[in-house]
Every structure is written in C-alpha cells, then in structure tokens.
GUKE-738605 format. One line per field, with one value per residue: residue number from 1; x, y, z of N, C-alpha, C in turn. Coordinates in steps of 0.05 Angstrom, whole numbers, plus 5000, padded with zeros to 4 digits. Example, Ala and Ser with C-alpha at 12.3 -4.5 7.8 and 13.67 -1.06 7.14 Angstrom:
residues 2
n [1:2]
n_px [5264:5257]
n_py [4886:4955]
n_pz [5156:5142]
ca_px [5246:5273]
ca_py [4910:4979]
ca_pz [5156:5143]
c_px [5264:5258]
c_py [4934:5001]
c_pz [5156:5157]
This chain:
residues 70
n [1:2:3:4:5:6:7:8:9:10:11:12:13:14:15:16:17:18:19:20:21:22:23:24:25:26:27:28:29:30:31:32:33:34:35:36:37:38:39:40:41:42:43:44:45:46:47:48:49:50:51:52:53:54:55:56:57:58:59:60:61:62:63:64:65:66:67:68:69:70]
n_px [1449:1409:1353:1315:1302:1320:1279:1247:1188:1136:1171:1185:1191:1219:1177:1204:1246:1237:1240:1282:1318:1345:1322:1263:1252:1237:1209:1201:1185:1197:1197:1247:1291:1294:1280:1301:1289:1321:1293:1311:1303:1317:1320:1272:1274:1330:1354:1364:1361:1376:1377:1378:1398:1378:1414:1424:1466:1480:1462:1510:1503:1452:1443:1415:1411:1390:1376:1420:1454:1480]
n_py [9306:9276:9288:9290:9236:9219:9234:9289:9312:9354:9388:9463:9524:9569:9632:9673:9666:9670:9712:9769:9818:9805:9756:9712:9657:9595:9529:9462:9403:9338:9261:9237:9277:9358:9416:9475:9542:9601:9664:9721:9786:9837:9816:9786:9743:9717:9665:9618:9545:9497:9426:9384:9327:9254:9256:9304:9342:9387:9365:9370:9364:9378:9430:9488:9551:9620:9665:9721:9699:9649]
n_pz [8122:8126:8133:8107:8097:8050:8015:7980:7981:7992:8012:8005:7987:8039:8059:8071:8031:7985:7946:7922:7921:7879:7848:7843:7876:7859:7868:7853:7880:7884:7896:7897:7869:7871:7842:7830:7807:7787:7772:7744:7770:7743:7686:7669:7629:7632:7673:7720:7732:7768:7792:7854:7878:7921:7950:7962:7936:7883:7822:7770:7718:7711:7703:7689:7647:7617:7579:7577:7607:7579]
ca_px [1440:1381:1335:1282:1309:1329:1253:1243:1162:1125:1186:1169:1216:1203:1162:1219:1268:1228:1250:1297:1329:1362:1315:1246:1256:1211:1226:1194:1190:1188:1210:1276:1296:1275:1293:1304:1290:1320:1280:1324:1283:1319:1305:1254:1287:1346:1334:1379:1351:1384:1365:1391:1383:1369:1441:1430:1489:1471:1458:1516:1502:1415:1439:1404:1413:1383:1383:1442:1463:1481]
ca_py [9306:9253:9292:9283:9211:9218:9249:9321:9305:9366:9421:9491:9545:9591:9650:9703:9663:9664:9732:9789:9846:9800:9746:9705:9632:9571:9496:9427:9382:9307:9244:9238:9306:9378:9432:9502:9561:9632:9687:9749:9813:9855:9820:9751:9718:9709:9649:9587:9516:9468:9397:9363:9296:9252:9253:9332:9352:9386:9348:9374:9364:9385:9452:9501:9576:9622:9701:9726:9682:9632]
ca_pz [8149:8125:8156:8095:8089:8027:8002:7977:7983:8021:8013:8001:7993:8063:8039:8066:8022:7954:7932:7932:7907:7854:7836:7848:7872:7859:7874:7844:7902:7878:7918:7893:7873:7882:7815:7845:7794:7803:7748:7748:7769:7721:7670:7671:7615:7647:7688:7728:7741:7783:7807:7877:7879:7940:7968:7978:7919:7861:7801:7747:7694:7708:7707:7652:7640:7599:7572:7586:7631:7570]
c_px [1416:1352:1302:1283:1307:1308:1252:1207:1153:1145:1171:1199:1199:1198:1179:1236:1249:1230:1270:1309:1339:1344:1289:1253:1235:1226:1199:1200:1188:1206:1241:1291:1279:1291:1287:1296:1286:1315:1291:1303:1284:1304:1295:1250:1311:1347:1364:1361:1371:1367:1385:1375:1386:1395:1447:1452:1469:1479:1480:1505:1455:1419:1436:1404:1404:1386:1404:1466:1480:1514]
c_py [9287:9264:9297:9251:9204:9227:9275:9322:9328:9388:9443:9505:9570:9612:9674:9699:9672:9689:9748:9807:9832:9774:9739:9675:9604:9544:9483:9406:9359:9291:9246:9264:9331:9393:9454:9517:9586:9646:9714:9782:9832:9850:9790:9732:9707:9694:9627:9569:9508:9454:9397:9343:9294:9254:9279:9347:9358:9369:9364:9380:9378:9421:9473:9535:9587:9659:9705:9714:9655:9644]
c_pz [8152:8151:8139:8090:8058:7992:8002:7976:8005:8027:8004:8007:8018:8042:8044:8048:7987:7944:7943:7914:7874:7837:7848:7846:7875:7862:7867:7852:7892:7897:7913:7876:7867:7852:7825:7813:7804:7773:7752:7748:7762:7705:7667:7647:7625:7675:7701:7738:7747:7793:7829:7880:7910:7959:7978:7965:7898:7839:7770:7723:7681:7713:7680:7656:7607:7589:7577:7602:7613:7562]
C-alpha cells in the first residue's frame, strides 16, 4: 500500500495489540525492515521472530523459533 514508502522508521506495535491471552508482542523498527517477536505466555521460552522487509512480505527464510516451538 506504500504508505511508509518503503521505511519501517517510527513503527510501534499499538499498545491494545502487544499482548494477549496467547502471547507478548515486540517489533524492531529499522529503515528497511521491522523483526516482530511473539514470547508465549505459557511458557517464555517458547518464542517466534520474523522479519518483513521493505516490500511488506515476510522475509522466509529470517524466520526463528524456539522451545517447543522447534
């Protein structure tokens, strides 16, 4: 939708979205992509990272899992 022009600079995850029943979510804004992390609120080793780059698709292969989740 180019509606950061192609910059993740200055995101923020909204503050109703950054938790919930099932996890806690953080983002790592940089110019050319942003890296999401969801921390499972069972249990807070069990974790997912993704990247989206500037085209707004996740990044394959930048995707990392961990506890259980592996």
């Amino acid at each position: 939708m180019d509606g950061g022009e192609g910059s993740y600079d200055g995101f923020s995850i909204p503050e109703k979205l950054r938790s919930n029943e099932n996890a806690t979510y953080t983002c790592d804004a940089r110019t050319n992509e942003v890296t999401f992390t969801a921390i499972s609120t069972q249990d807070p080793a069990n974790t997912v990272i993704a990247e989206i780059g500037t085209d707004g698709k996740f990044i394959q292969s930048q995707w990392t899992y961990t506890g259980e989740f592996l």
